[in-house]
C-alpha positions as CSV (number, residue, x, y, z in Angstrom):
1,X,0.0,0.0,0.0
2,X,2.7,2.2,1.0
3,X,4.5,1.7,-2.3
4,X,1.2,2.5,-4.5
5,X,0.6,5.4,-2.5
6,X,4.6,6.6,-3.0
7,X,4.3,6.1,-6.7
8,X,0.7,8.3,-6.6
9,X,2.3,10.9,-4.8
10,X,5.6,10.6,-7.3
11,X,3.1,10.8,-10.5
12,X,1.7,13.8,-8.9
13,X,4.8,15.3,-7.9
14,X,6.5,15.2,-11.7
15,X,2.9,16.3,-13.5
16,X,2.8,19.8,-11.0
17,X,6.9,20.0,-12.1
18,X,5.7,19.7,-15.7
19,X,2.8,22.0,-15.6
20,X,4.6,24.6,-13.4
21,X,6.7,26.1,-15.5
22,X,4.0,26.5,-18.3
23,X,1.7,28.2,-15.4
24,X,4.1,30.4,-14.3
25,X,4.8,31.7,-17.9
26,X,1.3,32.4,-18.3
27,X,1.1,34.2,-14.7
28,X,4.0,36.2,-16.0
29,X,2.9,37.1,-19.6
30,X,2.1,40.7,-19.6
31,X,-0.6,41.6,-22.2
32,X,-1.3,45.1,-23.4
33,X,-4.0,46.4,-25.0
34,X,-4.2,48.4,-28.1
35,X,-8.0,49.4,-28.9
36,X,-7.0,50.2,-32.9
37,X,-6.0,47.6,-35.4
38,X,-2.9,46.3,-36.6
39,X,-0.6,48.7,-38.5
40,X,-1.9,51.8,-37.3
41,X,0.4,54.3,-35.1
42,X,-1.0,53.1,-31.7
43,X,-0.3,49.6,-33.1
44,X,3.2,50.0,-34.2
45,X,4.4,52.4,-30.8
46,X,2.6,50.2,-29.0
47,X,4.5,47.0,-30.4
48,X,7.7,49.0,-30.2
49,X,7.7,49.8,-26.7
50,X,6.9,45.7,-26.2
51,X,9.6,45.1,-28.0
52,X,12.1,46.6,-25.0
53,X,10.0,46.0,-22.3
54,X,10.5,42.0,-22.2
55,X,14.3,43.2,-22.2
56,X,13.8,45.4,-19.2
57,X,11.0,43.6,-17.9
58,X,12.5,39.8,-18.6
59,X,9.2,38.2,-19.2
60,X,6.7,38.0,-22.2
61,X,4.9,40.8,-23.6
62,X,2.3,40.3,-25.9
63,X,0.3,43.3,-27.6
64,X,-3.7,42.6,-27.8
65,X,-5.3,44.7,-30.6
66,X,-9.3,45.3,-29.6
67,X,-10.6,47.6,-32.0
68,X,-13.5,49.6,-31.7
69,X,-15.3,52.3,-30.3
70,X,-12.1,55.4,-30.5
71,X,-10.5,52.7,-28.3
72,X,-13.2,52.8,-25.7
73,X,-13.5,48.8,-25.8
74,X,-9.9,47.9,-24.9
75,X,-10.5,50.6,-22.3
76,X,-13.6,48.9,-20.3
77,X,-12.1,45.4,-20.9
78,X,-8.7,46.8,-18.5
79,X,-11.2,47.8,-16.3
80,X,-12.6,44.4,-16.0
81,X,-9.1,43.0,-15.6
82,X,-7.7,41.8,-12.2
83,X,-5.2,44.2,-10.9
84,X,-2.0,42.1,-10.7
85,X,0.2,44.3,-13.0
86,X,-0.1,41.6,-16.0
87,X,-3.0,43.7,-18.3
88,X,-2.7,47.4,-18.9
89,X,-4.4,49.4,-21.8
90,X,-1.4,51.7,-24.6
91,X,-4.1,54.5,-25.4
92,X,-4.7,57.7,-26.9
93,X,-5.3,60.7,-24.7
94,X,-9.2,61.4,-26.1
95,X,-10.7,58.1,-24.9
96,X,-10.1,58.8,-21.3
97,X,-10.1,62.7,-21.3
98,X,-12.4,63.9,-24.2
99,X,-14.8,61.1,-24.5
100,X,-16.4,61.5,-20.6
101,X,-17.6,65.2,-22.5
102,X,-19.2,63.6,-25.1
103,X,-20.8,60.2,-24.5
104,X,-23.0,59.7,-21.0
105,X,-22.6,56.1,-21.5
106,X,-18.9,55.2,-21.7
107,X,-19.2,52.1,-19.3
108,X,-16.1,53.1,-17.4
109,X,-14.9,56.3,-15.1
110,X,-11.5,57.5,-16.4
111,X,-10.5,58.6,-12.8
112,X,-12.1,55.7,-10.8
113,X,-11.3,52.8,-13.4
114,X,-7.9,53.0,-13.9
115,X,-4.3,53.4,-13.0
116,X,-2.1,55.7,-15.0
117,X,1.5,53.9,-15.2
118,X,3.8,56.2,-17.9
119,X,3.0,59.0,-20.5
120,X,4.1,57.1,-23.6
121,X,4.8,60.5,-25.3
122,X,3.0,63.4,-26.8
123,X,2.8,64.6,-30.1
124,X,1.1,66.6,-32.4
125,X,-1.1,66.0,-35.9
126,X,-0.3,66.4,-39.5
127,X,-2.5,68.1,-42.0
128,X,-2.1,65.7,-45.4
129,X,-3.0,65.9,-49.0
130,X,-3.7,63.0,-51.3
131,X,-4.0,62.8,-55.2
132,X,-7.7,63.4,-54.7
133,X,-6.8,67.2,-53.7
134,X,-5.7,69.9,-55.8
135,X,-2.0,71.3,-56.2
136,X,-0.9,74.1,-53.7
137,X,-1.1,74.5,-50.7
138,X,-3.3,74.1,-47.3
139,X,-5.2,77.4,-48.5
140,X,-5.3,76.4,-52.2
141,X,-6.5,73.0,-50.8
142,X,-9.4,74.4,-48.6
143,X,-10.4,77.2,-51.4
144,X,-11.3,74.2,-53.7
145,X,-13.3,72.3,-51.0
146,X,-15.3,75.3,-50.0
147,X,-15.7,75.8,-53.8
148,X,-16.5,72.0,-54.1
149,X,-18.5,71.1,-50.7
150,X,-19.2,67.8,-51.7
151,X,-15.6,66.6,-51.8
152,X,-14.7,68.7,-48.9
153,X,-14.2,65.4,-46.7
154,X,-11.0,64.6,-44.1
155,X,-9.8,61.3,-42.9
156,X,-9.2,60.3,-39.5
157,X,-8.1,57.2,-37.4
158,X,-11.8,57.6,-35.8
159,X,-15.0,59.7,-34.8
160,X,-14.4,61.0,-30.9
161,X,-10.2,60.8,-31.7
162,X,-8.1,64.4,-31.3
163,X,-7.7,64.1,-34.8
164,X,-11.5,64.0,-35.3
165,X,-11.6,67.8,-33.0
166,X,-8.6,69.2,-35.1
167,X,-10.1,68.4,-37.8
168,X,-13.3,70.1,-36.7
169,X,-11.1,73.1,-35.5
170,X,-9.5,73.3,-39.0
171,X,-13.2,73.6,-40.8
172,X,-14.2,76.4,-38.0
173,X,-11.2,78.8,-38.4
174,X,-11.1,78.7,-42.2
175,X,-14.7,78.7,-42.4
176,X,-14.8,75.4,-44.5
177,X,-17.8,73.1,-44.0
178,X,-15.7,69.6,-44.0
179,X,-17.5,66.1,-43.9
180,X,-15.4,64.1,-41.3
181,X,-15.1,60.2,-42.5
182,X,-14.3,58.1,-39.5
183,X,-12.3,54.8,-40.0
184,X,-11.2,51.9,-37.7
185,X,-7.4,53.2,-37.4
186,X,-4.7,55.7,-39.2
187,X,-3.6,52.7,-41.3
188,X,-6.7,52.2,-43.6
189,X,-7.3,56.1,-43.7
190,X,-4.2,56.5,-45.1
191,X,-4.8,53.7,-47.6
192,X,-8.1,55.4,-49.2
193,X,-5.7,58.8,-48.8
194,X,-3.3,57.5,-51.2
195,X,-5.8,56.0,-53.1
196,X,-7.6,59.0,-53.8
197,X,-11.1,58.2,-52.0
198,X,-10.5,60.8,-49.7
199,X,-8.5,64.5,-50.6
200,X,-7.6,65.0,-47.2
201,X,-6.2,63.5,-43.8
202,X,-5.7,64.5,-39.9
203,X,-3.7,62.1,-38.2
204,X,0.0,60.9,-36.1
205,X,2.6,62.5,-38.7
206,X,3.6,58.6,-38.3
207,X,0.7,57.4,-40.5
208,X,2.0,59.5,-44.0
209,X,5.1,60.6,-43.5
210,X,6.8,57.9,-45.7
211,X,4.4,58.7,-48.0
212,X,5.1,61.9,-48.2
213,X,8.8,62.2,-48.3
214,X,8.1,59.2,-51.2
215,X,5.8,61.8,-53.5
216,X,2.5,60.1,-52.8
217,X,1.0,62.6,-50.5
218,X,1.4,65.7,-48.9
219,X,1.6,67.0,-45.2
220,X,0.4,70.4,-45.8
221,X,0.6,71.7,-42.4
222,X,1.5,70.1,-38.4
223,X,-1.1,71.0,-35.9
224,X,1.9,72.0,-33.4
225,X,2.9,75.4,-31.4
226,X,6.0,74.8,-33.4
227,X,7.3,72.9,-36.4
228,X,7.9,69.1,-36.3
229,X,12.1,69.0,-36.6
230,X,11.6,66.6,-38.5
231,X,9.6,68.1,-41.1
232,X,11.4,71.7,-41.1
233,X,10.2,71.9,-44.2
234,X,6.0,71.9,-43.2
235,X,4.6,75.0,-41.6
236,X,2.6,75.0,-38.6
237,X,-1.4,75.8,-39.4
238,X,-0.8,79.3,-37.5
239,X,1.8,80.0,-40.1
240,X,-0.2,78.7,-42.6
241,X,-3.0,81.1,-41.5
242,X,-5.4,79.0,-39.3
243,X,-5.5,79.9,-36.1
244,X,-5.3,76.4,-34.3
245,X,-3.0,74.0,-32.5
246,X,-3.6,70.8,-31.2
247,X,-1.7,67.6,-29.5
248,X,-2.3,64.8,-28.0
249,X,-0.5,61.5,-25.8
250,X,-0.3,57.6,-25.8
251,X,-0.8,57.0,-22.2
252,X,0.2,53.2,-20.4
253,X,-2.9,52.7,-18.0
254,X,-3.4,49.9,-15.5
255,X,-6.8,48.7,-14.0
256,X,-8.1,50.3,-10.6
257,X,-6.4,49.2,-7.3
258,X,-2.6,48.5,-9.0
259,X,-0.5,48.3,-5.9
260,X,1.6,51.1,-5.6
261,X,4.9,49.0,-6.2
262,X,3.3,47.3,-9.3
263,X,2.8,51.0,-10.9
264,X,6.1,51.8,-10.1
265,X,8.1,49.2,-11.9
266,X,5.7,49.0,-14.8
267,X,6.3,52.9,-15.2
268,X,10.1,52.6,-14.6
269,X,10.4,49.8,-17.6
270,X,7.5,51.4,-19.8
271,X,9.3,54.5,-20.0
272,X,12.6,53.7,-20.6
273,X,11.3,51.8,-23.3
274,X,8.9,55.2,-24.2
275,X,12.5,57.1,-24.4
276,X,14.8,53.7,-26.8
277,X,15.8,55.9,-29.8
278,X,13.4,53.6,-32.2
279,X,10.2,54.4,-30.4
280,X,10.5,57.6,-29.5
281,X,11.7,58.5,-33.0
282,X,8.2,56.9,-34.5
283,X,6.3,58.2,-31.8
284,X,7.4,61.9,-32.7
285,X,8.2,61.4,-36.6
286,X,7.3,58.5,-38.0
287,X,9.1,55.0,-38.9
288,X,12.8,55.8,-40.7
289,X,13.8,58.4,-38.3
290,X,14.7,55.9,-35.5
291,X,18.5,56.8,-36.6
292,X,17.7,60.5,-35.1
293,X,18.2,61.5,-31.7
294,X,14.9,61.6,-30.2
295,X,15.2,65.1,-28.9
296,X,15.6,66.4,-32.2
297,X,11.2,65.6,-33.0
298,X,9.0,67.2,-31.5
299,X,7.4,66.1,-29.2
300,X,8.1,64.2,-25.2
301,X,8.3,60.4,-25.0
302,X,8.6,58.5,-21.9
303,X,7.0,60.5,-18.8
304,X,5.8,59.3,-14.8
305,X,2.0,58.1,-13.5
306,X,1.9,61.9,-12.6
307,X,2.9,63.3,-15.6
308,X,0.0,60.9,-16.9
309,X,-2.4,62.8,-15.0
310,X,-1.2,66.5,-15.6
311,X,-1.3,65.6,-19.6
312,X,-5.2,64.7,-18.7
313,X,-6.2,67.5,-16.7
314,X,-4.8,69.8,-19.4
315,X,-6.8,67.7,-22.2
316,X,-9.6,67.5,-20.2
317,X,-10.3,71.1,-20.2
318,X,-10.1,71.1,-23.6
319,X,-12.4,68.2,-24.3
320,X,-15.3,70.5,-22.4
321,X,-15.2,73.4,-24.6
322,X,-14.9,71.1,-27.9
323,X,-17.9,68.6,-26.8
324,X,-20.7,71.7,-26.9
325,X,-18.4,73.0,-30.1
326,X,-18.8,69.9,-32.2
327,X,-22.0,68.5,-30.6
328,X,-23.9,68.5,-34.1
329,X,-20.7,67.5,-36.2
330,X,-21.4,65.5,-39.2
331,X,-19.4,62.3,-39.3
332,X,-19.6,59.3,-41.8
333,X,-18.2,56.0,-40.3
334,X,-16.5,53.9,-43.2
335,X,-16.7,50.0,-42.0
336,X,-13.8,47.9,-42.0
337,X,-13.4,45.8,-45.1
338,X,-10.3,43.2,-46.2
339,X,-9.8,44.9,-49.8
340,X,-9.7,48.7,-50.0
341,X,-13.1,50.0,-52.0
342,X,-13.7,52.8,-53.7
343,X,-15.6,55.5,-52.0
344,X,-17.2,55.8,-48.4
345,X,-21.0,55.4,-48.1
346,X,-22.2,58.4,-46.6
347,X,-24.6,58.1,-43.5
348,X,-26.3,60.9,-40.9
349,X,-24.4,59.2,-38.0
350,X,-24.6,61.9,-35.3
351,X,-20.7,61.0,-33.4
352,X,-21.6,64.1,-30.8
353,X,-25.0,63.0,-29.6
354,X,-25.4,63.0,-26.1
């Protein structure tokens, strides 16, 4: 008896050996996710800063892409998550501080919710031109769409994204009624851009400026206080006559209730990653200037839980004023799709209704 019961406890003994490594793996797997699709700027930081955190981090890092809603659903399924460190949200700064001005029903409380960990980085917007827009420049361009009002559409990554308001901003201050065509992420925007479906973009500098340094399109203006280093070339919309500026950040956010020493190394490795040459350089300019200095774009990459909360009390003010603004806004939402088609069907979706 004693010997059956030895080689029980021995059986049971080697299976917990084998299955413990393969359960501690999976307690140690940190997932992040990113509420755009694949390919997008979000996306690609996003996977970037991954990349150095399992070197800083030692453990696995997977990134979870949960498109929808302007990144709303990633948000409420962090909120859901147990708050052990291993699930944190890579988001833009409008889901958390614009969107509580704008939709009664988000399904989470950006204050209560969640944790802020690191400020990813901040960065401002480029204005772009595709082949479906005239020569010139941003006042040629907006001259022919207030003389053409049914092409006078822009391209964003979203409907409720800071793109989506600077857009919105840029119609007000030239006086140009502009249709805004929401898509699910930068990446298929910018797709339809080229393509010639839509004349004009507002989006992460990150999402065209290949395209535009390769002849395709054209960044007509940056939405920043100053211009991009990286684009000395492209005039800021004050310069260009338009009285606006606009920014946002990619913010790392945990689940309510993170322990404070949880936060703490999570922000330490998320924004030394944030500040690697290759991220911040895509972050601030797009992918091909990782072999500049990432000082020299502008922009701020890699920044503390409180710095995290100063960039959404500042945002936050902002997204008050712009939800009675844009309120009535006209946005058409273009459905995701494998192949790109041509043209968006046009809808009466109301993105501002309360």
């Amino acid at each position: 008896m004693k010997r059956r019961q030895f080689a029980a406890q021995a059986a049971a003994f080697a299976a917990a050996v084998a299955i413990a490594p393969r359960s501690f793996a999976q307690e140690r797997t940190l997932r992040i996710l990113v509420g755009f699709p694949p390919g997008g700027s979000a996306d690609v930081v996003a996977r970037l800063l991954a990349d150095k955190m399992r070197v800083t981090l030692n453990q696995n890092v997977i990134i979870d892409n949960k498109p929808g809603a302007a990144g709303r659903l990633a948000l409420a399924e962090v909120k859901r998550a147990a708050p052990d460190g291993n699930t944190l949200v890579f988001s833009p700064s409008g889901a958390l501080v614009i969107h509580p001005w704008l939709y009664p029903s988000l399904g989470y409380d950006p204050v209560k919710d969640f944790t802020p960990v690191a400020l990813a980085g901040t960065f401002d917007f480029a204005v772009t031109a595709g082949p479906g827009a005239p020569a010139g420049d941003l006042k040629a361009v907006l001259a022919w769409m207030k003389a053409n009002p049914t092409k006078a559409n822009y391209a964003t990554s979203g409907a409720g994204t800071v793109p989506h308001f600077a857009g919105q901003l840029l119609a007000q201050a030239s006086g140009v009624p502009m249709t805004h065509v929401a898509y699910r992420g930068g990446a298929p925007a910018a797709q339809d851009l080229i393509g010639g479906q839509v004349p004009l973009m507002v989006d992460t500098a990150s999402e065209t400026i290949e395209h535009h340094r390769a002849g395709k399109v054209r960044i007509l203006a940056m939405t920043g206080a100053q211009r991009n280093r990286s684009l000395p070339e492209v005039p800021t919309l004050k310069e260009a006559g338009i009285d606006v500026t606009a920014n946002a950040f990619f913010g790392l956010y945990g689940p309510a209730g993170l322990p404070a020493d949880t936060v703490q190394r999570r922000s330490r490795r998320g924004r030394r990653a944030a500040r690697a040459r290759r991220a911040g350089a895509h972050l601030c300019a797009g992918p091909g200037a990782h072999a500049r200095r990432p000082g020299r774009t502008r922009g701020h990459a890699g920044g503390a839980p409180e710095d995290v909360g100063a960039a959404d009390q500042e945002l936050g003010l902002q997204g008050r004023g712009l939800s009675e603004a844009f309120r009535p806004a006209r946005s058409v939402r273009v459905p995701p799709r494998a192949p790109p088609r041509r043209g968006a069907r046009r809808s009466d979706a109301r993105a501002w209704s309360r």
